[in-house]
N, C-alpha and C positions, 0 to 999 in steps of 0.2 A: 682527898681528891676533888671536892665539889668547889671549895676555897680557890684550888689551883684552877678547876676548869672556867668559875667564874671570873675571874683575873684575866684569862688570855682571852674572853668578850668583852670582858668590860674595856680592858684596854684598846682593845682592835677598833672599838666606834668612840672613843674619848667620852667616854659618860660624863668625866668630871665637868664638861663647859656647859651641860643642862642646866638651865634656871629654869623656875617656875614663876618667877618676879616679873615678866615681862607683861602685860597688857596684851589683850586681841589687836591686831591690827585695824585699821582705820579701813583696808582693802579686802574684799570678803575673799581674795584667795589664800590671806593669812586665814585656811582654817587651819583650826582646834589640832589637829595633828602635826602640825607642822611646832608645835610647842614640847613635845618628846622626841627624845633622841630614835635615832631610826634600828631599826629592827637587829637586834643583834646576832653574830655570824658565828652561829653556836658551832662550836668543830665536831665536824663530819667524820670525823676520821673514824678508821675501822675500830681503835681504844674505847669509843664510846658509842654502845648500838643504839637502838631508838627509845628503848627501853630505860636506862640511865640519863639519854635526853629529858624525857618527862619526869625522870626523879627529879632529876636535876629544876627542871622547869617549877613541878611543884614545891622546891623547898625555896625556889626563888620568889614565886608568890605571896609568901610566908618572910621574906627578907626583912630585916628593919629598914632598908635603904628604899627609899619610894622608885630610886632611877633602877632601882635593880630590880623591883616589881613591875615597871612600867617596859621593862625589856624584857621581861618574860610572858607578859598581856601580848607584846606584837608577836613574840614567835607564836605564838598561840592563833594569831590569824592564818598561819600556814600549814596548822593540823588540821587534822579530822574534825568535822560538826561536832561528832558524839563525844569527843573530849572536848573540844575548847569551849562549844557553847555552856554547860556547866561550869565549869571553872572561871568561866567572863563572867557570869550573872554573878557567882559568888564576889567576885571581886568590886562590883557594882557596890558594896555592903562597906569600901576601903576610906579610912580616917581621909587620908591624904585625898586632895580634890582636884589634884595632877593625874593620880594615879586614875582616878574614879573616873575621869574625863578619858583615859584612853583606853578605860574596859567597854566605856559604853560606846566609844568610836569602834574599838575593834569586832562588838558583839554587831553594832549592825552591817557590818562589811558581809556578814552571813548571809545575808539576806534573807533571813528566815522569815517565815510568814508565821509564826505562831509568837514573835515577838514586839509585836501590835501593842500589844495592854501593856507591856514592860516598859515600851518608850514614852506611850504616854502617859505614864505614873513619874517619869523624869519628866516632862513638859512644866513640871510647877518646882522643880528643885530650885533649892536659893542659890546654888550656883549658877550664874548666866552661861559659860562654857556649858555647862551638861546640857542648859536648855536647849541651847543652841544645835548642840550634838544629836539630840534625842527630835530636835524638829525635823533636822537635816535626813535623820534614821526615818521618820515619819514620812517624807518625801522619796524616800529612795525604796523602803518597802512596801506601800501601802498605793494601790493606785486612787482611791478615793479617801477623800480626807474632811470629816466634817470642820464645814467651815466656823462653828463656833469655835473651832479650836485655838484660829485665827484668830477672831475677834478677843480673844482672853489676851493675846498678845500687844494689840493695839494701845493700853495700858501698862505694858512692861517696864519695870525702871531702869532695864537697862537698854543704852541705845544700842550695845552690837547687837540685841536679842532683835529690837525692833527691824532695823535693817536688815538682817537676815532672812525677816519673815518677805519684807520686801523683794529680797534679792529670788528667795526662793519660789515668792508667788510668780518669775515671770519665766520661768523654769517651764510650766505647766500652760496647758488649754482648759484648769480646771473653770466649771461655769459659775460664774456669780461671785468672783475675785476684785468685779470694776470696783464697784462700792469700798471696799478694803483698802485697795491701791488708792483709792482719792483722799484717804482718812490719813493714810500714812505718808501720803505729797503732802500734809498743811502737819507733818508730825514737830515736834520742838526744834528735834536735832538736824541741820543739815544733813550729813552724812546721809539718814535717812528718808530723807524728804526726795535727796537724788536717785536713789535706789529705787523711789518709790516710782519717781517719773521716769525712770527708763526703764521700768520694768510696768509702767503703763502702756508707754509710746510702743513697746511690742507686743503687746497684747491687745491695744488697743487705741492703734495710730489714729482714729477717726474722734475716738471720742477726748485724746488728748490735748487736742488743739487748742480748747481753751483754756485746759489747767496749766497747758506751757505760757497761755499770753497772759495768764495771771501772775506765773511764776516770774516774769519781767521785772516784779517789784517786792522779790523776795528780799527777804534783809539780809541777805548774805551773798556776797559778791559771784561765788565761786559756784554756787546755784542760777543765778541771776546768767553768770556767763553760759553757764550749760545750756539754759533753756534759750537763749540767742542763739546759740550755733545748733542747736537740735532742731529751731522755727525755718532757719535757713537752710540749714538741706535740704529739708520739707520742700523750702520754696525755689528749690535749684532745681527740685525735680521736672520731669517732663510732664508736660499740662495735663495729662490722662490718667501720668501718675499721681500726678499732685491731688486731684479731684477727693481720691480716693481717702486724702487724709482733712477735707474739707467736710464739717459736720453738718447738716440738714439744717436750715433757720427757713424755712418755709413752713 
């Protein structure tokens, strides 16, 4: 029966077009989740109580098919703490780095506060996706966040890791992010240099001003174009408003 019931999920969300071959996206809404297939529509029907659901769930766990484990990690964001969070940590522990990537996406959807020291033990994994995941976790349960944590990232070898830390520092009113955000505007990669100047300029419209008219002469056209049309709003603005984004040389 378990053969049979897995069959009428798997087939219902087309598990077979999952790839794990694809790259992050260049856009940070491509997150980390958006790379597993979506949550599978385990049938409800009266044939099968809750109870046979979690047999069920747990032998798929245990599946050789990583798409078939990675669909049994998302229903698991719809049960109870007491069971999934156990069962996600365990999976945290899985070969596959598909899989691994969407036990630790799905365990910080809990938002447990006792899973602090979990995420940051993933902070340093060789896979960029988990870091990525486990930073994103760090930002959504954690209201203060040492900022050395940041600083480890600034040297990251991977640019989605770098950008993200960008993206997600402009997230926050955390204090003492300016210094970070200016380190990661002069970063290698475009991508991330942009992240870093618009996730300045709203944090910190005043003191932007002249990392954009530096930015004028970046070597990259498509940075270079941003920071012109970002100087120009500025200076569309109305004269009171504008002031506000002119930095003190007195």
């Amino acid at each position: 029966m378990g053969d049979r019931f897995r069959l009428i999920y798997l087939k219902s969300i087309g598990l077979e077009k999952f790839t794990s071959d694809e790259p992050c996206s260049a856009h940070d809404q491509d997150e980390i989740a958006k790379k597993v297939p979506p949550t599978p529509e385990y049938n409800r029907s009266e044939t099968f109580s809750s109870q046979v659901l979690l047999k069920q769930v747990n032998a798929d766990l245990e599946h050789p098919d990583p798409k078939v484990r990675i669909s049994a990690i998302r229903y698991l964001e719809k049960s109870d703490p007491s069971i999934a969070l156990p069962l996600l940590q365990e999976m945290l522990s899985d070969q596959d780095p598909d899989v691994k990537v969407q036990a630790l996406s799905s365990l910080t959807k809990f938002r447990n506060p006792n899973s602090g020291s979990l995420l940051k033990k993933y902070l340093k994994d060789r896979d960029p996706r988990v870091r990525m995941v486990a930073l994103r976790g760090m930002f959504t349960n954690e209201e203060r966040i040492d900022l050395n944590i940041f600083l480890q990232f600034l040297s990251d070898e991977s640019p989605w890791v770098r950008r993200k830390v960008a993206t997600l520092l402009g997230w926050t009113q955390m204090e003492g992010v300016l210094p970070i955000l200016i380190e990661l505007s002069k970063d290698r990669d475009p991508e991330v240099r942009r992240a870093a100047l618009f996730s300045l300029t709203t944090l910190y419209p005043e003191e932007s001003v002249d990392r954009l008219l530096e930015t004028m002469t970046d070597s990259d056209p498509e940075v270079r174009r941003w920071a012109r049309m970002t100087l120009e709003k500025m200076a569309a603005r109305p004269l009171k408003e504008r002031r506000a984004f002119l930095p003190d040389r007195s």
